[in-house]
N, C-alpha and C positions, 0 to 999 in steps of 0.2 A: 252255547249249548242248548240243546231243542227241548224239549216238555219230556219226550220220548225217553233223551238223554238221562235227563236228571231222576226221571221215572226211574229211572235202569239202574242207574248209581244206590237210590235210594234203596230200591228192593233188595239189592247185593247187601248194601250196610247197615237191613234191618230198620230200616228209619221209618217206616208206614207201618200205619196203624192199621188196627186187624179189619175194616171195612173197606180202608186203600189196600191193602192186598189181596183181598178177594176180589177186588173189580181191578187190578192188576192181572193176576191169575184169569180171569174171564177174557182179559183182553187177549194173552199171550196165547189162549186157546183157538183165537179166531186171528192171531196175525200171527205169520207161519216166521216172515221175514224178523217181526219182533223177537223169536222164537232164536232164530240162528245169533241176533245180535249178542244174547241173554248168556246163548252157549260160546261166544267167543270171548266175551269177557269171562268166563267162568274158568277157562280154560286157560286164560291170560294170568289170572289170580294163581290159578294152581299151579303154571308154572314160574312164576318168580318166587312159590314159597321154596321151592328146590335151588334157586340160584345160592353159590357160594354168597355167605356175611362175612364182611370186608371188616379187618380189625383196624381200628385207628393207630397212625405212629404213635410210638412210646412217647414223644415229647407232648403228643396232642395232650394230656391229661394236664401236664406241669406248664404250658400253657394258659388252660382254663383255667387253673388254682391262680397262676399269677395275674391274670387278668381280674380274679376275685376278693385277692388281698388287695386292701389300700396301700397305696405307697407313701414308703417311710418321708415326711416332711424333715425339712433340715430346720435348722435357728431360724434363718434369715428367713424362709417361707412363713415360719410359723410368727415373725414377727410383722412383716408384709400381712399377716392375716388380721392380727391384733390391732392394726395401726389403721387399714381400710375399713373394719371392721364396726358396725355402728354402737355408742357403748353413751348409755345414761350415765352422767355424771352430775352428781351436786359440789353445789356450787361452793365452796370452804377456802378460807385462804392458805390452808394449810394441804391441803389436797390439788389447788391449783400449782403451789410450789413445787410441788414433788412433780405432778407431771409435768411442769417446763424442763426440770427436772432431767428427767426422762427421755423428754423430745431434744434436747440440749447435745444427752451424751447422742444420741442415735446419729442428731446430724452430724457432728463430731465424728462418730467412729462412720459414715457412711459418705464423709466427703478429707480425706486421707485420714483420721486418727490411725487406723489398722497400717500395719508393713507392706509398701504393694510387693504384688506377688510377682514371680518369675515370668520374662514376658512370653508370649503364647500363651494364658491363662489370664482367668479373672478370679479373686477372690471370691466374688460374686454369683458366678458360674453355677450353673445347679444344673444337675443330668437331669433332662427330658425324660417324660414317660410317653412313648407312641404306642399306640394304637391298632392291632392287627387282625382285622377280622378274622375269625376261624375258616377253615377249611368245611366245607359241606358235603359229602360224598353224596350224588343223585342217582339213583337206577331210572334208567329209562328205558321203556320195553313197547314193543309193536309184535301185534299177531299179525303174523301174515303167513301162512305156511305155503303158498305157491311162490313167492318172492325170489327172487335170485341174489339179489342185494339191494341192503339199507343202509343211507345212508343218514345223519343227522348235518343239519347246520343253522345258525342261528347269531342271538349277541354273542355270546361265550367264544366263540369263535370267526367272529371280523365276518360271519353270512362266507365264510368261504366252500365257493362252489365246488367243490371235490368232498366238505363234508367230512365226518367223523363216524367210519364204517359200525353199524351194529355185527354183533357176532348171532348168528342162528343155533336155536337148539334144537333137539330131536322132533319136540312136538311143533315147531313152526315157529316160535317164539323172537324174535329178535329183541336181543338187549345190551345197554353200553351201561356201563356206569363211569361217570366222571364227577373232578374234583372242582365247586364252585363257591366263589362267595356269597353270600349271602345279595341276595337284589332279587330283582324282576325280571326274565328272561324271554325272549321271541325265539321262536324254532319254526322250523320242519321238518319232515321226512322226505328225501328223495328216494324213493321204491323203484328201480331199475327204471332211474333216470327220470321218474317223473314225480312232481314235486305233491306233495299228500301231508295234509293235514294230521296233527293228532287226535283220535276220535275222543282220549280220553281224559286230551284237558283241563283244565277249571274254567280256563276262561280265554277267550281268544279276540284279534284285534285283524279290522281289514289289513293286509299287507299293499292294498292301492292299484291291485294287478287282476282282480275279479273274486281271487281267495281269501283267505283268514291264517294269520300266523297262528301257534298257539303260542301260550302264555306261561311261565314257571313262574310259580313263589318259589324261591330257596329262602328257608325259614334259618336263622342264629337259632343254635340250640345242641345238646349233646343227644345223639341217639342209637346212645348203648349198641355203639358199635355197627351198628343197623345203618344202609345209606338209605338217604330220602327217598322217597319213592317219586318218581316224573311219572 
């Protein structure tokens, strides 16, 4: 992203201080082109606040909760925990007996003392907890109001050359929103067939061909229903 770029961003998100925006504002006065960029993203802004907000499926919530409870430990875990577990002990000959004690019955009940179980099973056996990243809903949006068609393509989808059409809206707007995991993402726009950068990235990587992919963070996190913004 160029000086210009990050200028621009920053002016939108109020981040300059009252001396950088006057010599902001002076510059925009004498550069006509900075001037149009300023009203494209303005315009860009103002219309994805109009775009429909996407409600999460009903399970997404009772997902999150489950993912935020710890999971119920069984005997055998919590005795595997006590046994690996590092643990100050004094030295007494009466507290040594008790834990041979201890160690006595374990190996006993853990090399057949117990009834084995029916075959297909282990006594042993404890249900796994796996791991499902959440679902990310991302809007991604392109001004281009002379456009015919946009497409996107990128990781999320195997770089396939036909692409993931955006939809146009009245003021010129193109925007897709899609469901992604969480990671790092490469894209482009093809704009009637010709391959174009996103101007509003965060961050971009040469693709090896003369251009620059752009770059998604998709962030882990809940957002009130709200998709990420691309």
């Amino acid at each position: 992203m160029s000086d210009r770029e990050r200028l621009l961003h920053r002016f939108i998100d109020q981040d300059l201080s009252p001396e950088e925006r006057l010599a902001f504002l002076e510059t925009l006065n004498r550069d006509s082109a900075l001037r149009e960029r300023l009203i494209d993203m303005e315009r860009m802004l103002a219309g994805t606040a109009e775009l429909p907000r996407l409600t999460p499926p009903a399970e997404f919530a009772a997902q999150v909760v489950a993912r935020i409870q710890p999971p119920t430990r069984g005997f055998w875990e919590r005795a595997h925990e006590w046994l690996t577990a590092p643990h100050a002990l004094q030295w007494n000959p009466a507290g040594a007996l008790a834990t041979a004690c201890i160690l006595l019955a374990l190996a006993w009940l853990l090399n057949g003392g117990l009834p084995k179980p029916p075959s297909g099973g282990s006594a042993l056996q404890t249900a796994g907890h796996s791991h499902t990243a959440p679902t990310v809903y991302v809007r991604l949006a392109l001004m281009n109001p002379t456009a015919e068609s946009v497409t996107i393509t990128g990781d999320f989808n195997g770089w396939n050359p036909h692409g993931m059409p955006l939809v146009k809206t009245a003021n010129g707007l193109w925007t897709l929103t899609i469901p992604l995991k969480p990671g790092r993402y490469e894209y482009m726009y093809r704009v009637d067939g010709k391959w174009v950068t996103d101007p509003l990235a965060s961050d971009f990587i040469p693709d090896g061909f003369g251009q620059e992919n752009a770059v998604l963070d998709v962030r882990e996190g809940l957002h009130d229903g709200a998709p990420q913004e691309g």
